[in-house]
Structure formats: structure tokens, C-alpha cells
TIMI-2910 file (N, C-alpha, C, CB; in pm, 1 decimal, decimal comma, always signed):
<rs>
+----------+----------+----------+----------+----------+----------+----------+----------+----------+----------+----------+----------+------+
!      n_x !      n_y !      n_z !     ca_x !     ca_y !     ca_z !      c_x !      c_y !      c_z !     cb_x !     cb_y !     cb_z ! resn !
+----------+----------+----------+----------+----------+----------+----------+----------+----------+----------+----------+----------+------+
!  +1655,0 !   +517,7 !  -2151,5 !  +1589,0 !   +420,1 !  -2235,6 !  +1510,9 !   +324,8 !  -2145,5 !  +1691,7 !   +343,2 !  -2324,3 !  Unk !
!  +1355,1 !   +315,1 !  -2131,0 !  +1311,4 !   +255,6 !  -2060,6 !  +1204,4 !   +125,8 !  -2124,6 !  +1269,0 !   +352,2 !  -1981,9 !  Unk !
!  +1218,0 !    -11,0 !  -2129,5 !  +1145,2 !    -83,4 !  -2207,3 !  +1002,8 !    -51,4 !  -2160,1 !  +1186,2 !   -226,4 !  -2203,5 !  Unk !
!   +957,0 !    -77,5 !  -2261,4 !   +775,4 !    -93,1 !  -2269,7 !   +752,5 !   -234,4 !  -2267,6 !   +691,6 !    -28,9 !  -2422,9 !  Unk !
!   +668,2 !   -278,6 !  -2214,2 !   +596,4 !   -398,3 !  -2205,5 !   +688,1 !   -531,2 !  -2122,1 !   +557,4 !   -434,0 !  -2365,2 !  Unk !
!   +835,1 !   -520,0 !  -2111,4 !   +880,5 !   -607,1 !  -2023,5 !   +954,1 !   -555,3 !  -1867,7 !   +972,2 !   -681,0 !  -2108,8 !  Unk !
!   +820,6 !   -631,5 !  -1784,6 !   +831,9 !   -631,8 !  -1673,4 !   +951,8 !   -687,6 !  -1609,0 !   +737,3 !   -675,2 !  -1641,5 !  Unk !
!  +1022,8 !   -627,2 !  -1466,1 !  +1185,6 !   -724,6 !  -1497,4 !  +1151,3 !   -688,0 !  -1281,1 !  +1412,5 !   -600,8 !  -1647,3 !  Unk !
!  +1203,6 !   -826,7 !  -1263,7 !  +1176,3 !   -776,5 !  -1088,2 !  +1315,6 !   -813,9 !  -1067,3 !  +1041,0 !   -873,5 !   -965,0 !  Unk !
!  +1346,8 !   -697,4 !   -980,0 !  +1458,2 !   -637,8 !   -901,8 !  +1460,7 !   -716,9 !   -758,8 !  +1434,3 !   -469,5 !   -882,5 !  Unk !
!  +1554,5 !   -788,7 !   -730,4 !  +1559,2 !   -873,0 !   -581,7 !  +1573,8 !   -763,6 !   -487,9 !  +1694,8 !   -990,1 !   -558,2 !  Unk !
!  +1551,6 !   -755,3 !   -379,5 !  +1590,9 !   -677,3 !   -243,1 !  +1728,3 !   -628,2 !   -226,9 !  +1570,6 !   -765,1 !   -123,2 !  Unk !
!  +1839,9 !   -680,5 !   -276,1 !  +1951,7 !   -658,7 !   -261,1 !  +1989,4 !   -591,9 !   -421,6 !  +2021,2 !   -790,3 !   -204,6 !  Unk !
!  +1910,5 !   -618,9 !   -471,6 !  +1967,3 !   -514,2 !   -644,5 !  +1923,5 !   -409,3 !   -597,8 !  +1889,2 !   -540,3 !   -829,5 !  Unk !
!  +1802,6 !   -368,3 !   -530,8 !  +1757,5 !   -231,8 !   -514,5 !  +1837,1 !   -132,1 !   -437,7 !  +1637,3 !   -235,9 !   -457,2 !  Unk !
!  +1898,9 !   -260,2 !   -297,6 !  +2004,1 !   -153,3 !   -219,9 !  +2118,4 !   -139,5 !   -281,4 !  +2046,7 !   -189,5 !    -79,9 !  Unk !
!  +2176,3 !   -186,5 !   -388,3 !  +2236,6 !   -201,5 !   -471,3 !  +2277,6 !    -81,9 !   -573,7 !  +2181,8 !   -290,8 !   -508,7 !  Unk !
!  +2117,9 !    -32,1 !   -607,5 !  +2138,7 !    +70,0 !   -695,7 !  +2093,7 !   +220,8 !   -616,3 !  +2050,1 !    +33,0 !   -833,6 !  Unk !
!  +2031,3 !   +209,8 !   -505,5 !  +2022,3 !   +325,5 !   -453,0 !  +2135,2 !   +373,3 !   -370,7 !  +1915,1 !   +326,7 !   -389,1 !  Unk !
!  +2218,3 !   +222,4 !   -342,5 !  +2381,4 !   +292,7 !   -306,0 !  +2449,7 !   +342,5 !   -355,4 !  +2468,0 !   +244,2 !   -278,0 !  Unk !
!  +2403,9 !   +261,1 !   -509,3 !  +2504,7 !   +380,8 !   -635,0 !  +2481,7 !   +541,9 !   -643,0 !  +2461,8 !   +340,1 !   -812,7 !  Unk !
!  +2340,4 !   +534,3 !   -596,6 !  +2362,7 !   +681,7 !   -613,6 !  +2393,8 !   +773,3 !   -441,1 !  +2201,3 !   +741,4 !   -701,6 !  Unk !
!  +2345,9 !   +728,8 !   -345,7 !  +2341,9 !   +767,6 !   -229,7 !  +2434,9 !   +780,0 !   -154,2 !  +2280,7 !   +718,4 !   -183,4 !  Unk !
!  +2517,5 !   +672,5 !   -213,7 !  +2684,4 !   +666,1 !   -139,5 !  +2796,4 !   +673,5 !   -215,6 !  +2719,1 !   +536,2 !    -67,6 !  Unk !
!  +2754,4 !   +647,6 !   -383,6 !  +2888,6 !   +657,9 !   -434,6 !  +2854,1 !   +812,7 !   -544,3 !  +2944,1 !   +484,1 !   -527,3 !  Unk !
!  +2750,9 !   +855,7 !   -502,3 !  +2725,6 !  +1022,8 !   -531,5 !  +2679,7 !  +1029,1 !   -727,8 !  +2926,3 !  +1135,4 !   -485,8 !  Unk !
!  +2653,9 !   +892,0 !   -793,2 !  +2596,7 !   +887,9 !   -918,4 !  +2425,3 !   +960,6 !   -918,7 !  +2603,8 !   +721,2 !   -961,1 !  Unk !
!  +2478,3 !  +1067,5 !  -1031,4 !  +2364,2 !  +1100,2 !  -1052,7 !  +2264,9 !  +1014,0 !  -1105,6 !  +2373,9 !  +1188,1 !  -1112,4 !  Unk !
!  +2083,1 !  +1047,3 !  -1007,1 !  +2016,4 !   +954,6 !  -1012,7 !  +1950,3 !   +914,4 !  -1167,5 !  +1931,9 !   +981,6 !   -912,0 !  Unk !
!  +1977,5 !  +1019,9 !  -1244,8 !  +1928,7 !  +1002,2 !  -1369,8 !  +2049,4 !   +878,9 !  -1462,7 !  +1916,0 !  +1173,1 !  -1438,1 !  Unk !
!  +2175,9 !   +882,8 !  -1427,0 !  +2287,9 !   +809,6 !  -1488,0 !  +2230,3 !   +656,2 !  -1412,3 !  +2469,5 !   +879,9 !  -1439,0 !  Unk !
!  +2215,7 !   +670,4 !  -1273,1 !  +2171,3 !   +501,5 !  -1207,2 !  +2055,0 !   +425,9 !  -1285,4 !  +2103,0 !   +511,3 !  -1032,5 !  Unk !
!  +1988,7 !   +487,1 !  -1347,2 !  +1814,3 !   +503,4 !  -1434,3 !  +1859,6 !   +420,1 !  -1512,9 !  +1740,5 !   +660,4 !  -1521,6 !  Unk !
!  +1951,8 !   +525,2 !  -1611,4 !  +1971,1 !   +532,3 !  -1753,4 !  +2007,5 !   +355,3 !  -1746,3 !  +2108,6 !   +662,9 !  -1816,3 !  Unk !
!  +2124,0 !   +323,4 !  -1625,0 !  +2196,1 !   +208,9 !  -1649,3 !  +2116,2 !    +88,3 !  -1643,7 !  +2301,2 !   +200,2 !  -1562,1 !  Unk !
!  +1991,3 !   +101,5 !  -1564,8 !  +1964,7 !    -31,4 !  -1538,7 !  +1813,2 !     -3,7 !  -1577,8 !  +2005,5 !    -92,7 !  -1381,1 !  Unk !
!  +1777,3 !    +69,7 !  -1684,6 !  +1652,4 !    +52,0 !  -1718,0 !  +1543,8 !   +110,8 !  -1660,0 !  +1634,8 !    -53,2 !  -1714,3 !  Unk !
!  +1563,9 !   +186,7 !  -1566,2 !  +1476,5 !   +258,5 !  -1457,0 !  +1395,7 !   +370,3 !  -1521,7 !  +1568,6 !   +323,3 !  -1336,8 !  Unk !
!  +1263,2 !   +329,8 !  -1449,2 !  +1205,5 !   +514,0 !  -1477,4 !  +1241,2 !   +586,7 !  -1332,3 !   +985,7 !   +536,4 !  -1509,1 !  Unk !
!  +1255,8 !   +722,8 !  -1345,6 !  +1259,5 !   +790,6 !  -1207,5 !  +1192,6 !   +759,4 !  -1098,7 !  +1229,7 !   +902,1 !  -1213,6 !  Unk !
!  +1019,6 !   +757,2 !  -1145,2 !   +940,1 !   +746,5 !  -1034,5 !   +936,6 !   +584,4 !   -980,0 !   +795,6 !   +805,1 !  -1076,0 !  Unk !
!  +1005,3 !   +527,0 !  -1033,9 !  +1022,0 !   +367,1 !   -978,6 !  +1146,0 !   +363,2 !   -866,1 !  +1068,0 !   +249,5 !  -1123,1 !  Unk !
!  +1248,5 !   +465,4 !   -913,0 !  +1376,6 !   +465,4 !   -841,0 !  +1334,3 !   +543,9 !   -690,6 !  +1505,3 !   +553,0 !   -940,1 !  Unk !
!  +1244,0 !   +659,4 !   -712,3 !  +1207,4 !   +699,7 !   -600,7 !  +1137,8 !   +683,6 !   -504,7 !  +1191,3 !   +756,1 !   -609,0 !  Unk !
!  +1063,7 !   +573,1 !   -530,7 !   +973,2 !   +477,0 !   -463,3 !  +1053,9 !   +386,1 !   -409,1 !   +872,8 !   +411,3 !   -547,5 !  Unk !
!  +1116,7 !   +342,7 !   -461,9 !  +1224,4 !   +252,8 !   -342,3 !  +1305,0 !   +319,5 !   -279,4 !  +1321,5 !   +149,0 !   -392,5 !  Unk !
!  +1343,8 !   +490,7 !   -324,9 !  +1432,5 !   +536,9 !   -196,1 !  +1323,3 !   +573,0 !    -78,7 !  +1537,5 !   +686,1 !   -234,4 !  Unk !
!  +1191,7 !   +593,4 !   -110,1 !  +1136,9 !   +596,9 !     -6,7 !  +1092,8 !   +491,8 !   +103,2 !  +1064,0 !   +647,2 !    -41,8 !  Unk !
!  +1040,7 !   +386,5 !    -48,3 !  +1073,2 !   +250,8 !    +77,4 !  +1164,6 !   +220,4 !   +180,1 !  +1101,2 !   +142,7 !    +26,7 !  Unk !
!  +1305,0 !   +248,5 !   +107,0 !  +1418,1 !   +215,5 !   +216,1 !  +1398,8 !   +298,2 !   +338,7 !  +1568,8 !   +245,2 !   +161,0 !  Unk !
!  +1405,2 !   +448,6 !   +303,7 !  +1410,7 !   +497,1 !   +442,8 !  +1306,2 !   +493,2 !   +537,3 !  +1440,4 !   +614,4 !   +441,3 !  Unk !
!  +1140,6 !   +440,3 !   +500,1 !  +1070,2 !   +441,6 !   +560,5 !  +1082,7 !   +289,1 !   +637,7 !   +969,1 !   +488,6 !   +490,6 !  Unk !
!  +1144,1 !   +177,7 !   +586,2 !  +1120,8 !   +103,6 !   +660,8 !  +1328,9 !    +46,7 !   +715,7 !   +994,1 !     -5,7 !   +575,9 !  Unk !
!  +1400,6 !   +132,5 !   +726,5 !  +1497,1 !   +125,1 !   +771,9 !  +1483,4 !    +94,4 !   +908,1 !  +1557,1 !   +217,6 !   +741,9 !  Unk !
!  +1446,0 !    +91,6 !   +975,1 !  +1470,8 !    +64,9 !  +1117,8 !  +1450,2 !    -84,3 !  +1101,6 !  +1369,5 !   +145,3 !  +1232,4 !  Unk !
!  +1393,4 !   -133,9 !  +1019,5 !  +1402,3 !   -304,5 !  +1014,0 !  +1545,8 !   -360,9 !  +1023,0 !  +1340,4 !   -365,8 !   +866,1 !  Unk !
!  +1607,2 !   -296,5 !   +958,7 !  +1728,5 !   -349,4 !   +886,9 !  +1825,8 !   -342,7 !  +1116,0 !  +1812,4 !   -180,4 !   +687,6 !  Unk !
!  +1748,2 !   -280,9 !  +1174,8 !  +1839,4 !   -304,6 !  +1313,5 !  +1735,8 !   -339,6 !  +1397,9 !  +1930,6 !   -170,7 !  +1379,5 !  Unk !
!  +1634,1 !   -383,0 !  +1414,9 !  +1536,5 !   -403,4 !  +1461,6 !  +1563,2 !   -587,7 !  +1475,0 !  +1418,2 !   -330,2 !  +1372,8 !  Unk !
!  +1601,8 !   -627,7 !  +1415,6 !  +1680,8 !   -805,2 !  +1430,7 !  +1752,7 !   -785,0 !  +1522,2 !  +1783,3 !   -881,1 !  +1306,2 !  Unk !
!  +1880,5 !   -737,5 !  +1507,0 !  +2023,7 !   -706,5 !  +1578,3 !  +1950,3 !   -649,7 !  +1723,7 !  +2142,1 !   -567,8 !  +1479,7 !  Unk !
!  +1872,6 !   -589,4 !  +1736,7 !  +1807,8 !   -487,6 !  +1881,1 !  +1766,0 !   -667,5 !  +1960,2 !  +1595,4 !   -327,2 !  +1827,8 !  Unk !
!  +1698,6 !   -706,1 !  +1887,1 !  +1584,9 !   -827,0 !  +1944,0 !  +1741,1 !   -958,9 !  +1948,1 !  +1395,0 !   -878,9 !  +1776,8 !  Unk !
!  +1841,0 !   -970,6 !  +1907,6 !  +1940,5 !  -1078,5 !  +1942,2 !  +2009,8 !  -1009,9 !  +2023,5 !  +2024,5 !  -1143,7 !  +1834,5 !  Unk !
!  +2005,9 !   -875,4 !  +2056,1 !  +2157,9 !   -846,0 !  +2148,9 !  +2068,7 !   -832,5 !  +2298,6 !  +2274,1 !   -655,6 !  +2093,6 !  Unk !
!  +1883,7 !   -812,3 !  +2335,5 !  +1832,8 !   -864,8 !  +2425,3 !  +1798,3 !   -983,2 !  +2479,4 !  +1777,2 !   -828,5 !  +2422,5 !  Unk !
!  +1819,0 !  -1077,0 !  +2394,8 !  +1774,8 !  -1249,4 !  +2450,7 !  +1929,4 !  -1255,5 !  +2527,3 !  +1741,1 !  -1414,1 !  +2284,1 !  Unk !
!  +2057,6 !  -1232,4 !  +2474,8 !  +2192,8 !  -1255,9 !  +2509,9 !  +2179,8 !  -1179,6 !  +2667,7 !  +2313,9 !  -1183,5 !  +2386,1 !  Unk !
+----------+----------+----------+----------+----------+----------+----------+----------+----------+----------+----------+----------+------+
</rs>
């Protein structure tokens, strides 16, 4: 069930949120959708986001454990 006409923004941490539901706790991606209003091609666009820009997420930690 996906609304028409209301736009709803997802914070940074809802997104890793729901792509953990499916990525780590093994929910099919169509059941993660269903729950929170998702179309597919929205859900898959942020799994691609994540993995394309994952190296951010240690790229902090790299740059504090060289100043030390």
C-alpha cells in the first residue's frame, strides 16, 4: 500500500534502520515496503546509496585514529 500524493522524509538513521531489517534480520524486502509505506524502487536506491557510499561511515574513525 503505497500513498499517493504524501511525501514523508525518512531521517538517515530510519533508512539504516529499514535496510537492516531486511539485510540483517533476513525480512523479505517486499514485507520491509509493505510496512513502512515504501515503493521498491525507493528501497533500492537507498540500498545502493548505502553501499556506495559506505566507506564514509569509517573514513572518520581512519582520520581520528591518525591525528592520535
Amino acid at each position: 500500500m503505497f500513498l499517493k500524493g504524501k511525501r514523508r522524509k525518512f531521517s538517515g538513521e530510519d533508512k539504516v534502520r529499514i535496510l537492516k531489517r531486511h539485510l540483517v534480520d533476513q525480512v523479505p524486502m517486499s514485507d520491509v515496503c509493505e510496512e513502512h509505506g515504501l515503493h521498491p524502487t525507493m528501497f533500492y536506491k537507498w540500498q545502493k546509496e548505502f553501499f556506495e557510499n559506505g566507506a564514509a561511515a569509517f573514513a572518520t574513525y581512519r582520520a581520528a585514529s591518525t591525528v592520535a
